[in-house]
C-alpha positions as MATLAB code, in Angstrom:
seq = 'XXXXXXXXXXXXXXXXXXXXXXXXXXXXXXXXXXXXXXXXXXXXXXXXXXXXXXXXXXXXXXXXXXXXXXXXXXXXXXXXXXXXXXXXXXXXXXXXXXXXXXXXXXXXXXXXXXXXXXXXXXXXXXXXXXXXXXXXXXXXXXXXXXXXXXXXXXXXXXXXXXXXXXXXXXXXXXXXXXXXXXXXXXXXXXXXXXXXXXXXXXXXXXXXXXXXXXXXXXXXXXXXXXXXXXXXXXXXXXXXXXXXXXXXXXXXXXXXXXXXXXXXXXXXXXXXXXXXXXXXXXXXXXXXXXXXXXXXXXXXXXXXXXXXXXXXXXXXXXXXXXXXXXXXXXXXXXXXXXXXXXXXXXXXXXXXXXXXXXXXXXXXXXXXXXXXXXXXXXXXXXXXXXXXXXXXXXXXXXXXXXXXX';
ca = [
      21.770  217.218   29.393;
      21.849  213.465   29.708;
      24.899  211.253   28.104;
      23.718  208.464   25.246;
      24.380  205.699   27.906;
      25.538  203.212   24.900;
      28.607  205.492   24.897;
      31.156  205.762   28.090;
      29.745  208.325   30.575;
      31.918  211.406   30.094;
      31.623  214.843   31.702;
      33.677  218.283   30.852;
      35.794  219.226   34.040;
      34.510  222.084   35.201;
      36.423  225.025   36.479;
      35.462  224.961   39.544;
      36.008  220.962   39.605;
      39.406  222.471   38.336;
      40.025  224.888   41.261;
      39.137  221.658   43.802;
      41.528  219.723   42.104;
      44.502  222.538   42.935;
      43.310  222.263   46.507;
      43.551  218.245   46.769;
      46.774  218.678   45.715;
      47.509  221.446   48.553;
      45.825  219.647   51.026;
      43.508  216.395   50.881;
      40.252  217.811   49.724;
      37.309  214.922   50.548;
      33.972  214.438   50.978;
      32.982  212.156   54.111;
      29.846  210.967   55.204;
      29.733  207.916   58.130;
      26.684  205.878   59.072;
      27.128  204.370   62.371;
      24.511  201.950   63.112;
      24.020  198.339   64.029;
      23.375  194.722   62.339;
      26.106  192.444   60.896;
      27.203  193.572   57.184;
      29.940  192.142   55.568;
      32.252  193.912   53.491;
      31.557  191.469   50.886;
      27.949  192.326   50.810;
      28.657  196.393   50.398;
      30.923  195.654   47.455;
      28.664  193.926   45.526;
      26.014  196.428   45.882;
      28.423  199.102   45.404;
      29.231  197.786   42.380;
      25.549  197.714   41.161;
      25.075  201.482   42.480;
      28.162  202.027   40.815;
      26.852  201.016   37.365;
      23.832  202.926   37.517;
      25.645  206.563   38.951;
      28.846  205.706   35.964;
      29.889  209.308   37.791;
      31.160  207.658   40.543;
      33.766  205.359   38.605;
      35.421  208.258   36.477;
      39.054  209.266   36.063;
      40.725  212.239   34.925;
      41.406  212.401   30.875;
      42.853  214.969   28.763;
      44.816  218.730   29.876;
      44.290  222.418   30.250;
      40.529  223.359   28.961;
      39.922  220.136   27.236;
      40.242  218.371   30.721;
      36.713  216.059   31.392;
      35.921  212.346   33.830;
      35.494  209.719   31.643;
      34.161  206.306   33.111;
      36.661  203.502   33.923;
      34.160  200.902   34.750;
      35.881  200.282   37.880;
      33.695  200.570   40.430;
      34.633  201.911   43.987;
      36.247  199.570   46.376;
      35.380  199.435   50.180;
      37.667  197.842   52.199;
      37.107  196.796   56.091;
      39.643  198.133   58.279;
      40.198  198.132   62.441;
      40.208  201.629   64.409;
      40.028  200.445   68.157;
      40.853  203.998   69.341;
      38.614  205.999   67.154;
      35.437  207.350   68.761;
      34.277  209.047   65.661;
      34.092  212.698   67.532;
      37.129  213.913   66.072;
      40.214  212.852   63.981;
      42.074  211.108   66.730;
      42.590  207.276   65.733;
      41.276  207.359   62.089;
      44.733  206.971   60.691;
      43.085  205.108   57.822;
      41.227  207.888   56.229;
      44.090  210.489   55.678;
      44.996  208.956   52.833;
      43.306  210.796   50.001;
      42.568  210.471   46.713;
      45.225  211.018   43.402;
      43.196  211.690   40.560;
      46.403  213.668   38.629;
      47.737  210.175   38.298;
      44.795  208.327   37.426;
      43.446  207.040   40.759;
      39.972  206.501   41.389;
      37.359  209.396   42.968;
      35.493  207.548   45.442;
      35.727  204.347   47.976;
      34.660  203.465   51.594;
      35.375  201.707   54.657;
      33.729  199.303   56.830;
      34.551  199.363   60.658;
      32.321  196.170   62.518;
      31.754  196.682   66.088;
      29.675  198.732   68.004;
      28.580  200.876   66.883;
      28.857  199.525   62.953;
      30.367  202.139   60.615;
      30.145  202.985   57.209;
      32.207  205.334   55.388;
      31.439  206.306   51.701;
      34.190  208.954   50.838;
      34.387  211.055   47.080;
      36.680  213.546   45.957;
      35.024  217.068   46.104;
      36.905  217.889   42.690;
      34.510  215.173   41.286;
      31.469  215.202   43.602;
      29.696  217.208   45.940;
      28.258  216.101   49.731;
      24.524  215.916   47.881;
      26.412  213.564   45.309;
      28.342  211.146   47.432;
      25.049  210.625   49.478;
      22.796  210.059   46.217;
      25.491  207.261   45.803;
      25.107  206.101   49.257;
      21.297  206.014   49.359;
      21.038  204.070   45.947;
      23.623  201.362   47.348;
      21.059  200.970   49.902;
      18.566  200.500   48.333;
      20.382  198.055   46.181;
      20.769  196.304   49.470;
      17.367  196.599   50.552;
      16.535  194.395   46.957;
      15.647  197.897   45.544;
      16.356  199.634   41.857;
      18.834  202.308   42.316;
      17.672  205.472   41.413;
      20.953  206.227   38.988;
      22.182  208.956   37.099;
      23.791  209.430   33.396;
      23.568  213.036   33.907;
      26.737  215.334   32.028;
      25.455  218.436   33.646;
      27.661  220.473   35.232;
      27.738  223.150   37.643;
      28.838  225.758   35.170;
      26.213  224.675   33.004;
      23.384  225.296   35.405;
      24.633  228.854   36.658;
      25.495  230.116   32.939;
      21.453  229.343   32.638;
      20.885  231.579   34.824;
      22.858  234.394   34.301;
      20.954  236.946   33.739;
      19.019  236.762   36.468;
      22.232  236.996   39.067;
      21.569  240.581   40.387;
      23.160  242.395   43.560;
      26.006  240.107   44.408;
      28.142  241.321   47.643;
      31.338  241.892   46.657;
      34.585  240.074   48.969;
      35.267  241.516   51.855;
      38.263  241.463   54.207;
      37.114  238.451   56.235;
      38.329  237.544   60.555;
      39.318  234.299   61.055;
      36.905  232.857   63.606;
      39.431  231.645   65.551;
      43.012  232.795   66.265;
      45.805  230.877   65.004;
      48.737  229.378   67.338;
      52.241  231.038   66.733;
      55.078  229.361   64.827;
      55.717  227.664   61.523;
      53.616  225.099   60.454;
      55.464  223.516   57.721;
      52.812  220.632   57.253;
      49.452  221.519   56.539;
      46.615  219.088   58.427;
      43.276  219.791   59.431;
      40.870  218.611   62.808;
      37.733  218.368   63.562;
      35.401  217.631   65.937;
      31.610  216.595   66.629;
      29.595  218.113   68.587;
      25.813  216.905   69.353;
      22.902  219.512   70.496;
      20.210  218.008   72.408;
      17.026  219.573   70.494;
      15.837  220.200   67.519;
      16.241  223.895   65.575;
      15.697  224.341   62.218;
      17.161  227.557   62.437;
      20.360  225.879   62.523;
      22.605  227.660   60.004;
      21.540  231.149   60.786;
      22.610  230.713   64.340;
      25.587  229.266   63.744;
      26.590  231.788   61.883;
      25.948  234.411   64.504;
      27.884  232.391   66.907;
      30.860  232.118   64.940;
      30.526  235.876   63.867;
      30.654  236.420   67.836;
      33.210  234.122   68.396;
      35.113  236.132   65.823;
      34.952  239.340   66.840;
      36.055  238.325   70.317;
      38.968  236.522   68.835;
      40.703  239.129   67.037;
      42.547  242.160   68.193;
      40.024  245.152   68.400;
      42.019  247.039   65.097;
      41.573  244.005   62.984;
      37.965  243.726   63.931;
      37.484  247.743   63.115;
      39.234  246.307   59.592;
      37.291  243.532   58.952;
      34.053  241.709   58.507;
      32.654  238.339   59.545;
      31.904  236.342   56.694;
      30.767  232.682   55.193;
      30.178  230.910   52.479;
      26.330  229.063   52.120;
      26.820  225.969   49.668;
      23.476  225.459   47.366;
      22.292  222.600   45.967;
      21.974  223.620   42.677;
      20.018  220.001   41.459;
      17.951  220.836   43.750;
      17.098  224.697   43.252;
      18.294  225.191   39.734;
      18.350  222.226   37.794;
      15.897  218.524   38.798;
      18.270  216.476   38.001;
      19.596  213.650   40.365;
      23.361  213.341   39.763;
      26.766  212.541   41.598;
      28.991  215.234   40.207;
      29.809  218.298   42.054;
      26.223  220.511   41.382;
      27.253  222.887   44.248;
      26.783  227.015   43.892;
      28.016  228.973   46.334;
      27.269  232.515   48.093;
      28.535  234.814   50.675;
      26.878  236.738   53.379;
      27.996  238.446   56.080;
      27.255  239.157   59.881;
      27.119  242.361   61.166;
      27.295  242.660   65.126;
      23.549  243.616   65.396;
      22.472  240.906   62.953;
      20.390  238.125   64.362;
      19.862  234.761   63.442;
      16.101  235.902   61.283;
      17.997  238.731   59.736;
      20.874  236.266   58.726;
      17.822  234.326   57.065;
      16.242  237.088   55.334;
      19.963  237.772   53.959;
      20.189  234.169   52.670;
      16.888  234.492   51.450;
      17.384  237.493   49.400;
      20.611  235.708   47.694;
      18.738  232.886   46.402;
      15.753  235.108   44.580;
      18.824  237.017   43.294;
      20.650  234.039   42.092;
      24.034  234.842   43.964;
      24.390  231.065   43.839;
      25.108  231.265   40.166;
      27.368  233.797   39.961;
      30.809  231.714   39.738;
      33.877  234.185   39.457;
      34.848  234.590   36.320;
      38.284  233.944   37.150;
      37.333  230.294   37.115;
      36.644  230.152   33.205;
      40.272  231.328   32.379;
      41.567  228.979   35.216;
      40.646  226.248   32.360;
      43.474  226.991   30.055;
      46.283  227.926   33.605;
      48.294  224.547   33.639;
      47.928  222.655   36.924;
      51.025  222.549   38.127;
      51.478  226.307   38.211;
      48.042  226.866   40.454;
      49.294  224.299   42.916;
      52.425  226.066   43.098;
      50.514  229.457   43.567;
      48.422  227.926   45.882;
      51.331  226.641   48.209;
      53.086  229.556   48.029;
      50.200  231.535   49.555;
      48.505  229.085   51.632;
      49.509  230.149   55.002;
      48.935  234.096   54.262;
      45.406  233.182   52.822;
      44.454  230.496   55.852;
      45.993  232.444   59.090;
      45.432  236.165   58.143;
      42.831  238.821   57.141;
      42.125  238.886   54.236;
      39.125  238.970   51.160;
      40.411  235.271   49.434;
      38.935  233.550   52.058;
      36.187  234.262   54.319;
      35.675  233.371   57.812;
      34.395  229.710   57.547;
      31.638  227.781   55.647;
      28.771  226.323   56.915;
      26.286  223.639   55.513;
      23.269  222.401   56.243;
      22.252  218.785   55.068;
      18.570  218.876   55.998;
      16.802  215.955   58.223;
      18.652  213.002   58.661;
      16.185  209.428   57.971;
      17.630  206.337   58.983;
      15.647  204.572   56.432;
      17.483  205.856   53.617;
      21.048  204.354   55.046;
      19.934  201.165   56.386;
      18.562  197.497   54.990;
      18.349  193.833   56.486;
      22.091  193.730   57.098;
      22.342  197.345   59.278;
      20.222  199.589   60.838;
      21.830  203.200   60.794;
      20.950  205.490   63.769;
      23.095  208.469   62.928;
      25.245  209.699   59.784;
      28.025  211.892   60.114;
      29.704  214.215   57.939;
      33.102  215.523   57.920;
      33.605  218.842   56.340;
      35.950  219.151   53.549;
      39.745  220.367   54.617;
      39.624  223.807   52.737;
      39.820  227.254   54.088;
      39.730  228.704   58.226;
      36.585  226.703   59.279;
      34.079  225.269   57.666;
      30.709  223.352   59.736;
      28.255  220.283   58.700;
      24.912  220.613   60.042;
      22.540  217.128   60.457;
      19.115  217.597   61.556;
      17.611  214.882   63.858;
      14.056  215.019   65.366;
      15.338  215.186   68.532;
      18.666  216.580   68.667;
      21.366  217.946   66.031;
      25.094  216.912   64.857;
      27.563  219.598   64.177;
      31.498  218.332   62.869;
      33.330  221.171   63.109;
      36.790  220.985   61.027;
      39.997  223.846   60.862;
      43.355  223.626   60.269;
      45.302  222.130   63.348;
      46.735  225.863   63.639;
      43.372  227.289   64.872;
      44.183  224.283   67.726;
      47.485  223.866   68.357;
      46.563  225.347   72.075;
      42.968  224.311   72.047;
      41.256  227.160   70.465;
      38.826  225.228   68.789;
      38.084  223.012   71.897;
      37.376  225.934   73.713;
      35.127  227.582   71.470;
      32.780  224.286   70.886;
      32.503  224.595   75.015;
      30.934  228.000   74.404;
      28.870  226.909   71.668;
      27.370  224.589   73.580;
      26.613  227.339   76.568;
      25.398  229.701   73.521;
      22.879  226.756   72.448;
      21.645  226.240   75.993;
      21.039  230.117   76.812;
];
């Protein structure tokens, strides 16, 4: 489905674009990816080619129009605005000294969905940031990559596509088969004691000196592990260890390059035998079943529930649903975005040498995965609860031992 590009690019708001939306409100719900690199880029430079991206993906200058079911982005012409900004104490392995990017975005009063920063020094970073109501990680860094190329003196790639996630899994919905059902899900980690009236989210990188393409699978054994030992031995006779696996759905459902937020989702869970080739196989079997397209269906009526009484749900229930047992949420997420190539995030002005994503503030845990030849990036990222005594800290010291062994 492609928009008549004569007309203003407009999109339906999805209902699960809908349900992100409830979150943001909750808590800020972001995308983040940072290129850290080298050369000497001014911010003047990255706004103009923004801009020129910015014409060619429309989906990354829309704004929220309309109410209830007949919600949908329509394009401002505004294109994003990256602004250059000083963080002296920020060593970009955790949240500590990026004051700047808490601020997040306000699309219920008609504020934009993407923007970036510019931090010169050494190393030189980059930040291109979208709201996950409006785009997914795939989306913000088909953005990134075409202002790139704009700055390499390069055609952007572009997109005028209207598609939307539920139109891609409603395709294929007869072919979903054998989905596993929710399951009372551990929290990886355990939660400090106490009250926390303010929820905020950390996170932290952590960098594994070789290559493994068997990245996810492990992970998720590790944090099954980690979960088990975490909980009191009743809850873990209770429960299961569970995650959610993000797919790409332009990429395995639909060819269609596009900014919005083309994301399916599917669980699996980790027994205690379960290694990281039978987590695979599991993964495996989802995808020729199409679990990825089976969207509750609680997310069509959630068109026609009014805003304001889902983020009122939401906050009501938040800390039950983030700090406890439970089947709404499962243990963590995990995502994998594939091989990192510097060529694709640098040009004359800056030569990236890593890019670093933060995963988006929703749920007990959730983990971004960069391939390098020779090494990997994990950013880790849970509610400040799950560190309040340094639970997470801890636990990325035995996942480094657990990569090692």
């Amino acid at each position: 489905m492609t928009s008549n590009i004569s007309q203003p690019y407009t999109r339906r708001l999805s209902g699960l674009e809908r349900y992100s939306l409830v979150i943001n409100e909750v808590y800020r719900y972001n995308i983040d990816a940072i290129a850290e690199g080298s050369g000497n880029i001014s911010c003047e430079e990255l706004q103009a080619a923004m801009a020129v991206a910015a014409e060619a993906n429309p989906g990354v200058r829309v704004r929220l129009k309309s109410f209830l079911g007949f919600s949908k982005w329509v394009d401002s012409g505004i294109a994003p605005i990256i602004r250059e900004v000083e963080a002296p104490e920020w060593d970009c392995y955790s949240e500590r000294g990026s004051e700047f990017m808490q601020e997040g975005f306000h699309p219920l009063e008609g504020g934009p969905v993407c923007d970036g920063f510019l931090l010169q020094g050494t190393p030189v970073r980059i930040i291109f940031r979208g709201l996950h109501a409006a785009m997914d990680a795939r989306g913000l860094q088909h953005f990134a990559k075409d202002i790139f190329r704009v700055l390499r003196g390069e055609a952007p790639i572009g997109s005028h596509s209207t598609l939307t996630d539920l139109d891609v899994t409603s395709k294929f919905k007869d072919r979903i088969k054998d989905v596993p059902p929710p399951a009372v899900c551990l929290p990886v980690l355990p939660p400090s004691s106490g009250n926390f009236e303010k929820l905020r989210y950390v996170w932290r990188r952590a960098i594994v000196n070789k290559n493994d393409r068997n990245m996810l699978p492990k992970m998720a054994v590790f944090l099954a592990q980690h979960a088990r030992k975490a909980n009191q031995p009743d809850q873990v006779d209770e429960g299961k260890v569970g995650f959610t696996i993000p797919v790409d759905l332009r990429g395995l459902r639909e060819d269609v390059a596009t900014t919005a937020n083309m994301t399916g989702y599917m669980r699996i869970y980790v027994a205690p035998e379960d290694t990281p080739r039978a987590i695979m196989q599991q993964i495996n079997q989802n995808v020729r079943n199409h679990v990825d397209c089976a969207l509750p269906g609680i997310l069509r009526l959630l068109q026609w529930v009014p805003l304001s009484y889902m983020i009122k749900k939401m906050r009501q229930g938040i800390d039950q649903a983030l700090y406890q047992t439970n089947k709404g949420l499962p243990s963590g997420g995990i995502v994998s975005m594939g091989m990192f190539k510097p060529e694709d995030f640098s040009c004359p002005q800056f030569k990236a040498v890593t890019c670093v994503g933060i995963p988006g503030s929703v749920g007990k845990m959730n983990v971004v995965i960069m391939n390098y030849t020779d090494h990997i990036e994990v950013v880790f990222s849970t509610p400040e609860a799950f560190n309040m005594e340094g639970q997470l800290d801890r636990m990325i010291d035995e996942f480094g031992a657990f990569m090692k062994a």
